[in-house]
Each structure stands twice: as structure tokens, then as C-alpha cells.
N, C-alpha and C positions, 0 to 999 in steps of 0.2 A: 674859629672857622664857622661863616654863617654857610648851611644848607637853605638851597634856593629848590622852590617843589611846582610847579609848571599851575599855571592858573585851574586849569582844569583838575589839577590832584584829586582835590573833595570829591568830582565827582567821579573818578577809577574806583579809589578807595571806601568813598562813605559806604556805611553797611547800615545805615541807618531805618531801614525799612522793616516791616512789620517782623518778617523770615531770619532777619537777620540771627546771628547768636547772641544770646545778651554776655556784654562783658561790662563789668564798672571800673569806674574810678573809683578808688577810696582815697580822701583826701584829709591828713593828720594833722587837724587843726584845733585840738584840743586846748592843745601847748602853747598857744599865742595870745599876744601879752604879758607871757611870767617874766621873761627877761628884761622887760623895758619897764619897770617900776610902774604901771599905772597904766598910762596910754598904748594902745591895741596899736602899734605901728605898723605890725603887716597886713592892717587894712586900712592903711592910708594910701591914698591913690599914687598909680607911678606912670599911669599911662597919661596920654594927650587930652583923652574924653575921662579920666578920672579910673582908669580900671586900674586894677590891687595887680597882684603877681599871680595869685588865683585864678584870675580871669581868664591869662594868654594859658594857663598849664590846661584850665577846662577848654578852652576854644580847640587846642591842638591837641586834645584828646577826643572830642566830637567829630573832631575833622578827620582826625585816624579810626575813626570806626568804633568807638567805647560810644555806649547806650546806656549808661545809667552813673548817675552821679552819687557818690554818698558822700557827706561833712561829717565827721567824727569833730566833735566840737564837748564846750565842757556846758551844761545845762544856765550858770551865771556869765557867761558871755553871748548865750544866743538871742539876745534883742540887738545887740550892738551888730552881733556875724550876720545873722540877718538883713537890716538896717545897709549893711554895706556890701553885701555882697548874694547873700542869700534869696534875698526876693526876687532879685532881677535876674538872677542866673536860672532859678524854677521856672519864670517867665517864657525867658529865653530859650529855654531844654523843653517845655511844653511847647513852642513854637515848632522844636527839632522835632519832636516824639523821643524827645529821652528823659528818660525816669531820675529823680531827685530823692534823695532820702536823708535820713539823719539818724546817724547815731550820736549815745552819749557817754562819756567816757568818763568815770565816777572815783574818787577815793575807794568809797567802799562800796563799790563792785568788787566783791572778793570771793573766793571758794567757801565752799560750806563750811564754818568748822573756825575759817580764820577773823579772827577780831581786829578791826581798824585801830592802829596805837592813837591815842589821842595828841600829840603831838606831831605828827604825820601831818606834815602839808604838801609834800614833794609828791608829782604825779606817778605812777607804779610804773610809765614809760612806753613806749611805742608799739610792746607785744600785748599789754594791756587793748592799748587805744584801740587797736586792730580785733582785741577781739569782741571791741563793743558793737563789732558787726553780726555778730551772730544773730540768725534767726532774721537778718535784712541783709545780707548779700548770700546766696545760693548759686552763685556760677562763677568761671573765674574772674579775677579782681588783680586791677593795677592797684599799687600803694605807693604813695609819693608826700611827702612833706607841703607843710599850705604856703610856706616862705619862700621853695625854692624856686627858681624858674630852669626846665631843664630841655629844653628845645623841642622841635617836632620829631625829631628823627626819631628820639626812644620813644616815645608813644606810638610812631608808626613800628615800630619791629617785634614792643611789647605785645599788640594788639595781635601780629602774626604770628608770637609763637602761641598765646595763649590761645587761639581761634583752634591750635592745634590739640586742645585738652580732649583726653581719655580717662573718663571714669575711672579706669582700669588701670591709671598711673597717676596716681593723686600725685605724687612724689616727684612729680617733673615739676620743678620751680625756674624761673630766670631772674634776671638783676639786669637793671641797662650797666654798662661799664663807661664811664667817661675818661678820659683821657686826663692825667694828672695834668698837664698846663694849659688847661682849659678849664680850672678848679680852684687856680692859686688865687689869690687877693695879690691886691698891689699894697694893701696895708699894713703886711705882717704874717707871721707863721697861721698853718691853719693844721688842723687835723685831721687825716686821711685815712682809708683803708684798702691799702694799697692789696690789688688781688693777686692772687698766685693761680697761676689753670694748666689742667692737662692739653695735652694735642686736640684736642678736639674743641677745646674753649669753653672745657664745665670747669667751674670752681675747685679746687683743692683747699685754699686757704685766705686769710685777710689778713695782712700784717696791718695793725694801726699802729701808724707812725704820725709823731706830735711832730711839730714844732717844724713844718713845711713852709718854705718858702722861696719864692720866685729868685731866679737870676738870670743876666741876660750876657751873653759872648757875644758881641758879632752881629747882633740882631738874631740871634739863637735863645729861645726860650729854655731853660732850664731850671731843674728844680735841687736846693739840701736841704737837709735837717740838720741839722746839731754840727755845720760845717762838714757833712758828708753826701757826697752827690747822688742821688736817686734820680733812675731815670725817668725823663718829662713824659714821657709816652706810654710810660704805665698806665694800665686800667687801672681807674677805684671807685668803691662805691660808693653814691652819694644818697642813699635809703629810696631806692626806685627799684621795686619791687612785679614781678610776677606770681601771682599765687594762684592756688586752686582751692575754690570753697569748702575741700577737706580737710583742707589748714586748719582751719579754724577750729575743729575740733583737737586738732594736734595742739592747737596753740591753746589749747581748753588747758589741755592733761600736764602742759607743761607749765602753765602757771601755779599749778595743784604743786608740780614738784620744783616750782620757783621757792615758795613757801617752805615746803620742805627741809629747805636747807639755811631758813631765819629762825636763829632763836629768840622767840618775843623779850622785849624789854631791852635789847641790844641795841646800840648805837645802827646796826645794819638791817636795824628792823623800820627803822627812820629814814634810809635815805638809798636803800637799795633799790634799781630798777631791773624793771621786765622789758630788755629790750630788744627787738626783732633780730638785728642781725646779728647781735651774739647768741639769740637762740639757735637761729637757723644755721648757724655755723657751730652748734653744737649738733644740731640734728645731721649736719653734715658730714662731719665730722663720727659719727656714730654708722655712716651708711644712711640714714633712712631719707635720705632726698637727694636729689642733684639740682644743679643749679647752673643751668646755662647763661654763659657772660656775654650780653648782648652787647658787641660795642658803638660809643656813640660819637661823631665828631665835633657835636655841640657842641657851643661855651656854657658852663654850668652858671649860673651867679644865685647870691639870692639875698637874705636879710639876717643879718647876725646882730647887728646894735646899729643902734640909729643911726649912725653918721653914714652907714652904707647908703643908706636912701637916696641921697642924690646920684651918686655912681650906676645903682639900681635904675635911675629914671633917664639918667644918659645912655644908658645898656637898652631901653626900650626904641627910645626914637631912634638909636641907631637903625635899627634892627625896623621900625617902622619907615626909614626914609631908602633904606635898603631894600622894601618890596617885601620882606619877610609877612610883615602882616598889615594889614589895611587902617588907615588911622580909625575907622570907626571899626572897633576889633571883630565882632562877628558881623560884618555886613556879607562877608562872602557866603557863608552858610544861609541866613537868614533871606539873602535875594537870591538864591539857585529856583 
């Protein structure tokens, strides 16, 4: 389902101005390139003027009211992330008045105390990469993957509930929820986390369910696993994040007792990760945060292995011959 947002939206919505709150984008793109052997595929261009998937996820988060950009990237791919994407977007957000940053996301960035195995090439994972914002993001903060593309509509609700952050309730977290058949590939089973919520629409639980995929009745989208029907209209979550800048100290103390529980020299000392939503659904799980399930009716898509690419660039023009967004992608911002 494409959401259509009235020409004039940018200018209801934008919060762009001096007054406004500062909220960012964190953008987890450490991780790109380890999957494709070599070549950096998710900044190979998919749009009409050459822009990546990065591009439409930053435009419709500027456009919903986020002021400040940060790349979590790894310190040996930033001439390349740069190069393609990086220069023009600082440009671009200097043009808006929104702020650009960088963090870097390390091996051994570790806790005092703990020693890098030297056979350790596997990244420590996405509660890492998030907390290589510490000390450069200070207010609340969207987090979203650099590969995925996930529509306007969760950046606009993200932006609302976090505009609603209280010092005095670090512990109020959200998640955008997207809608299972809006998530599926037409190529094969995919991986999901499918959510479980109380009455009210906070989180209780995530059941990850492998081996998803698409079926059609009737012209009825439907979803199984393992020949058992799961319903298509479940919420799951696709790592689209609401946080508060006191995360991150949370996400300090919990990497300290991430470790904790490796004993060095062990095969799980090699290939364990630190990562966000199974923390926070630890931490949830404990009481100490809630976590309200934004839901979204976007189509989700994004880049798993090359061959997506072309689907990925047919997914754009649709969506650009649809009105959705302007073949020259920020021209609407950039001429207000």
C-alpha cells in the first residue's frame, strides 16, 4: 500500500527551524558490504538521478521533522560511503540546517578489561554500532538499517512520539510495526519478528519466525512458515527504532554484561553478537522499558543479496511515477 501525503505536507510538518527539537537519524551502516564479497552493493545507485536506498530513508526523515543525521559506518569503508553518498547528503542537510555526523563502529571498541580475540572478524552487531553514538547523539534518536527502505509514514509517527520525550521517562521507547505482507519477498522464505502487544499497543513479546513466506488465495495475500499459516497482518519488526539518548548509557552497562556471559577462547567468543532487539527485549522483558508498536502501512523492501537490486529499482520508479516522490528526490525540500 502506497501512502500519498498532500504537496504541501513538508511544509505542516517540517520542524526544521532554529526552535525546533533536535531529533536524529541514526543510520546503521557499518555492516555494508560484508555480505557481497567485495563490492559495496547498497551504495550502488537504484534511483533515476543515481540515489542509493539511503537517500529516499534520509529525504523522508528531513521531511518528517528529524534534524540531524548520523552514519555509523566502519572507519575502512568511509572514502567509498563518502564518495557516494556522504558528501552530497552534508551538502544537502547544510542547505536544510540539519546537522550530519559520524560515528565509527570498531572491533575493538570494547569494555575495559575485555581483550579482542584475534581471530574475531565478525562485527559485535547492531547494540554495538548504536553505541558508537555515544558522546555524538544527546537527544532522542530514530535507528534504522542503511539497506532498508521503509516509507514515510514510520518517520512521520516516529518523529511524534519521540518529539513527546520526558527526561523523567527515559524508558518510553517505540518501534515502527510494519505489517507482515508488506515484508514478504516474492523470492523465498524470509525472517521475521513477529510482535505480540497488550491493549494498548505496547510490546509484550517477538516471536522470530524463520522460513516465511508469501501465498496468494484469490488474490488474497497470505503468509506460512514451515506449511503453517501465520497471519498476513501481523505486525513485525523490521529494526526501526525509537530511542532516548539514555539508551545509550543503558546500552553501555549492557554490553559490560554482554561479555559477561563469553568465556574467552570459546567458539562464542568468535561469533557472538550484541544485538538491539534482542537486548531490548531483554530489557523488556525485565520491566525496564516499554515500547510502543507504531503501526505502518508501507511496503517494507530493501537489499539482502544482489540479485534484489533490480526489484529494488523497479520498487522506486514505481513509487516515483506514483507521486510518491519527485524524480529529482530532494527538489521539494530544497525549493520551499
Amino acid at each position: 500500500m502506497i501512502n500519498m501525503y498532500p504537496a504541501d505536507a513538508a511544509d505542516i510538518i517540517n520542524v526544521l527551524g532554529e526552535k525546533a527539537m533536535k531529533l536524529s537519524l541514526v543510520i546503521m551502516a557499518a555492516g555494508i558490504g560484508s555480505r557481497f564479497g567485495g563490492g559495496i552493493k547498497q551504495l550502488e545507485p537504484v534511483g533515476r538521478q543515481g540515489e542509493i536506498i539511503m537517500d529516499y530513508s534520509i529525504h523522508d526523515a528531513i521531511e518528517a521533522g528529524f534534524n540531524k543525521i548520523v552514519f555509523i559506518i566502519r572507519k575502512d569503508i568511509e572514502e567509498a560511503f563518502k564518495e557516494a553518498i556522504g558528501n552530497r547528503i552534508e551538502a544537502i542537510c547544510e542547505s536544510l540546517n540539519v546537522e550530519t555526523a559520524y560515528a565509527y563502529q570498531s572491533l575493538d571498541d570494547l569494555p575495559e578489561g575485555v581483550v579482542l580475540p584475534p581471530e574475531r572478524t565478525k562485527p559485535w552487531g547492531t547494540g554495538q554500532a548504536v553505541l558508537a553514538c555515544k558522546g555524538i547523539v544527546n537527544e532522542p534518536f530514530a535507528v534504522i538499517n542503511a539497506d532498508d527502505y521503509y516509507g514515510k509514514e514510520a518517520f512521520l509517527k516516529l518523529r511524534s512520539f519521540l518529539e513527546g520525550y520526558d527526561p523523567a521517562e527515559p524508558e518510553k521507547l517505540c518501534m515502527a510495526g510494519f505489517v507482515l505482507k508488506n515484508t514478504l519477498s516474492d523470492n523465498g522464505g524470509v525472517t521475521r519478528g513477529v510482535c505480540r502487544m497488550d491493549a494498548d499497543g505496547y510490546l509484550t513479546d517477538v516471536d522470530e519466525t524463520s522460513n516465511i513466506v508469501k501465498t496468494e488465495t484469490d488474490g488474497v495475500i497470505g503468509a506460512e512458515a514451515d506449511g503453517k499459516a501465520i497471519d498476513a497482518e501481523s505486525l513485525v519488526s523490521m529494526n526501526m527504532w525509537g530511542l532516548t539518548p539514555e539508551f545509550i548509557e543503558v546500552l553501555e552497562k549492557g554490553f559490560v554484561e554482554f561479555f559477561d556471559g563469553i568465556e574467552p577462547g570459546t567458539e562464542k567468543e568468535l561469533k557472538a553478537e550484541y544485538l538491539l532487539p534482542i537486548y531490548i527485549d531483554s530489557l523488556l522483558k525485565d520491566g525496564k522499558v516499554s515500547v510502543k508498536v507504531l503501526k505502518t502501512d508501507d511496503k517494507w523492501f530493501g537489499v539482502t543479496y544482489k540479485e534484489d537490486k533490480q526489484t529494488v529499482v523497479d520498487s522506486f520508479a514505481s513509487l516515483i511515477d506514483s507521486g510518491v516522490y519527485n524524480e529529482d528526490l530532494f527538489s521539494n525540500l530544497l525549493n520551499k
